[in-house]
C-alpha positions in Angstrom: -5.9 6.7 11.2 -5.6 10.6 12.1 -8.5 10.9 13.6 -7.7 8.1 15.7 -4.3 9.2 16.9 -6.3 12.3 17.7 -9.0 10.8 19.4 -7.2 7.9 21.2 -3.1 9.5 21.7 -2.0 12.4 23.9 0.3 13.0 21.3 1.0 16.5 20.1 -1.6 17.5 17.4 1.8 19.7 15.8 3.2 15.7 15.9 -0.1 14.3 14.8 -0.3 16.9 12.1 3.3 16.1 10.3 2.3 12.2 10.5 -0.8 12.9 8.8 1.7 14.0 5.6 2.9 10.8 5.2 2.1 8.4 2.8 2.6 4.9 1.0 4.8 3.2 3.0 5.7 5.4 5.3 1.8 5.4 6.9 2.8 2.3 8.0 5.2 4.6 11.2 1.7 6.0 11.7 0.9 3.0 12.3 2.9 1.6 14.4 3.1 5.2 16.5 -1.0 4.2 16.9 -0.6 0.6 18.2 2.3 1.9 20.4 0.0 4.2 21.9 -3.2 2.8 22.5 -1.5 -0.4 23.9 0.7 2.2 26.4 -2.9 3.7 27.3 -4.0 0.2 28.2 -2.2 -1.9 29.1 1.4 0.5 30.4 4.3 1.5 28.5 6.5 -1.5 29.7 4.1 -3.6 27.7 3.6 -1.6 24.9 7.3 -1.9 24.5 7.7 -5.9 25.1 4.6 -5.8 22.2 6.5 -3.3 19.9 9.9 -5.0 20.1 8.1 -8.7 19.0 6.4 -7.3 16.0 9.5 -5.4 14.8 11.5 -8.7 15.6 8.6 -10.5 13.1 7.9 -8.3 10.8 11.2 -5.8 10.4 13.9 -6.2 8.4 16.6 -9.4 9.3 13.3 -11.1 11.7 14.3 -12.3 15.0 13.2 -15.9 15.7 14.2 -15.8 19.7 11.4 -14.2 21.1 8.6 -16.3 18.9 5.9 -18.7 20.5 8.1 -22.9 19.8 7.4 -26.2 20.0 9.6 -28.6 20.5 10.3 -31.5 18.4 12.1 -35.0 19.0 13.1 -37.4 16.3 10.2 -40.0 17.7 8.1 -36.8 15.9 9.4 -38.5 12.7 8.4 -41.1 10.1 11.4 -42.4 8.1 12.7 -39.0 8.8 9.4 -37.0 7.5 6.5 -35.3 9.4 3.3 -35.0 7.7 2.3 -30.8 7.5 -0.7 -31.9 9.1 0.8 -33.4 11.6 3.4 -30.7 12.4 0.3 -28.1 12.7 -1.7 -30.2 14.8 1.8 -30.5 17.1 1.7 -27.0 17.5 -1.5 -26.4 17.7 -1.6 -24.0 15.2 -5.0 -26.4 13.9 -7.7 -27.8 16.1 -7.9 -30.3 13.3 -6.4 -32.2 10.1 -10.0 -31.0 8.7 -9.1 -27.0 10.0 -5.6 -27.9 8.5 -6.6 -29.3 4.9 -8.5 -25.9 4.6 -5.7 -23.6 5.4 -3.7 -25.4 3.2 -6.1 -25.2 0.1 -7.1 -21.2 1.0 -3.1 -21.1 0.8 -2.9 -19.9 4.3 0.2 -21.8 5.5 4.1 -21.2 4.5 6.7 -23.5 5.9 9.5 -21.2 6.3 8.7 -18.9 3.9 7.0 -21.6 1.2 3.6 -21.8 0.7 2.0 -25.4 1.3 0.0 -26.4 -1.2 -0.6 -29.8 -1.2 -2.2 -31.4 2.5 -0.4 -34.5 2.4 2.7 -33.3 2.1 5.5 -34.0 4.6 8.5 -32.0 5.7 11.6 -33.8 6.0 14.0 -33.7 9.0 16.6 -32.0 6.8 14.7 -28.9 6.5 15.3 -28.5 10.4 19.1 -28.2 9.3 19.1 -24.9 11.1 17.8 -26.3 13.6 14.4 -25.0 13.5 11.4 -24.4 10.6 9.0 -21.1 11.0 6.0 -21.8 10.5 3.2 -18.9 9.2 -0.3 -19.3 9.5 -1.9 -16.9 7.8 -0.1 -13.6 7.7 0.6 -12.6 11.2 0.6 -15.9 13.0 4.6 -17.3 13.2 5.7 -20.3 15.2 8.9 -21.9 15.6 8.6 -25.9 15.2 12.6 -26.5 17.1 14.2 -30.1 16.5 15.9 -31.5 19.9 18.7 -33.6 19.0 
């Protein structure tokens, strides 16, 4: 990751040189410094910033839920106040498919607000929207808001 902040960054090497003493967890402001950076060179800093400010709204401490891709969700959405998971993914095409779908679900790749699905036919009922919403995670960096219109 050095040698690519060297290679990629105008940054300072003196800067370069004190982030290449980090480690653990804290490589992970390396990190970020790098994605900053190479997404400034390419596509401007005003961007770089909108795509900073999402992933520390996902991924930072306290996660902020305003600026994440929703779908939104009527009552008609609902079976005796249930949605199937499938169903839900498909909705927000987070799946192409129930097929896609049931395979996520058994390689444990989808959480329903923070709870790993583990069963396909499961269904989600209407009061776990009771904040109005359910976050969705496909995978580890995919997040969608499923919103409940009342």
């Amino acid at each position: 990751m050095i040698r690519c902040l060297k290679i990629l960054t105008f940054l300072p090497l003196s800067e370069i040189d004190e982030l290449a003493k980090l480690e653990g967890s804290e490589l992970n402001k390396a990190k970020e410094i790098l994605a900053f950076e190479v997404t400034k060179l390419i596509h401007g800093e005003e961007e770089a910033q909108k795509a900073q400010q999402g992933a520390r709204a996902l991924f930072g401490a306290g996660a902020n839920t305003d600026n994440m891709p929703t779908t939104s969700l009527t009552e008609a959405d609902f079976e005796n106040g249930e949605i199937a998971v499938l169903d839900l993914l498909l909705k927000t095409k987070l799946i192409p498919s129930k097929g896609e779908g049931r395979r996520l679900i058994e390689q444990g790749g989808i959480a329903v607000d923070d709870r790993k699905i583990e069963n396909a036919l499961e269904k989600i009922p209407a009061s776990s929207f009771e904040k109005g919403y359910v976050i969705l995670k496909k995978g580890k960096k995919i997040h969608h808001k499923a919103l409940l219109e009342k």
